[in-house]
C-alpha positions in Angstrom: 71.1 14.7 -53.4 69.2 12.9 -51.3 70.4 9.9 -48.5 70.2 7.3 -51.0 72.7 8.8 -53.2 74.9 10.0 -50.8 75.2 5.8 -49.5 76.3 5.5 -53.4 78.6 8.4 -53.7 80.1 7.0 -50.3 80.4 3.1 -51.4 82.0 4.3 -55.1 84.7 6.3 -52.9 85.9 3.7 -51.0 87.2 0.8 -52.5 86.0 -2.6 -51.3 82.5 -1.7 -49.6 79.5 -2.7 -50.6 75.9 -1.0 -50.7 75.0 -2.9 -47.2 78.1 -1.3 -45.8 77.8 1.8 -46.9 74.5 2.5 -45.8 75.7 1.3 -42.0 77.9 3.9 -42.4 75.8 6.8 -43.2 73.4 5.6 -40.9 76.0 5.7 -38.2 77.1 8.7 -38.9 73.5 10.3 -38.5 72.7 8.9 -35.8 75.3 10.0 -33.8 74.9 13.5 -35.2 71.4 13.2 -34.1 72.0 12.1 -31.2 74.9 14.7 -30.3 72.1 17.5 -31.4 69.2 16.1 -28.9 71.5 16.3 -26.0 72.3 19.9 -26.9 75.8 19.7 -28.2 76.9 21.5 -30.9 78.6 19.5 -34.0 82.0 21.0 -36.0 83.0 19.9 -39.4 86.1 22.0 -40.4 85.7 23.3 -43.8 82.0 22.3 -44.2 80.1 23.6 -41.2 78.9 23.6 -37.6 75.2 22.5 -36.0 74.0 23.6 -32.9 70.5 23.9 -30.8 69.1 27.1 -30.7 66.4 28.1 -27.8 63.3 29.5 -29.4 61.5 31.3 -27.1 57.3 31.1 -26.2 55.2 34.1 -28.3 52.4 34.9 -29.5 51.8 33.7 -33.0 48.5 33.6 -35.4 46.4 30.7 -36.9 46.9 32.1 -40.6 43.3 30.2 -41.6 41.3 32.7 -38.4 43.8 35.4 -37.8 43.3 34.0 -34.2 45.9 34.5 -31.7 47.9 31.5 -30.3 50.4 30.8 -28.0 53.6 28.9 -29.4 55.3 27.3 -27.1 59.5 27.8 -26.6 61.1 24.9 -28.3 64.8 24.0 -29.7 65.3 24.2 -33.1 68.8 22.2 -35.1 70.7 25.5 -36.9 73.3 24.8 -39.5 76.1 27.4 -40.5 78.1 27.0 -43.7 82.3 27.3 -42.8 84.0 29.3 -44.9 85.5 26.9 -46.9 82.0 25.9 -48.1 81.0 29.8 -48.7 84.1 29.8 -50.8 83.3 27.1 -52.8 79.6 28.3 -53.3 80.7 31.7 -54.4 83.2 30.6 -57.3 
């Protein structure tokens, strides 16, 4: 599925709203997740899942083209982590 289709799924669900709409409301929707992630909170969905930022830290890595060694630099990284709920329904 990509975004596209979820604005579909999400304006045949609820009665009344139209493609424009719908697609304000997704966009909403990721934006303030994005927005909750750059500024290092963590996001909870019961019975779907829960994002948070994870500190990378800076190593030593290799340019697979040379072998050469580089330095990466520390970084955050978004991490997702299916709830149960979704694990269950996965595993059925």
């Amino acid at each position: 599925m990509n975004k596209s289709d979820l604005i579909e799924k999400v304006r045949k669900q609820v009665n009344g709203l139209n493609s424009k709409d719908a697609d304000l409301v997704v966009n909403a929707l990721f934006d303030s997740m994005t927005e909750a992630l750059a500024s290092g909170d963590g996001i909870e969905i019961r019975g779907f899942g829960s994002f948070k930022v994870k500190k990378r830290e800076a190593r030593e890595g290799r340019n697979p083209k040379t072998g050469e060694t580089v330095q990466v630099a520390a970084k955050r990284v978004p991490a997702f982590k299916a709830g149960k709920e979704l694990k269950e329904l996965m595993n059925k």
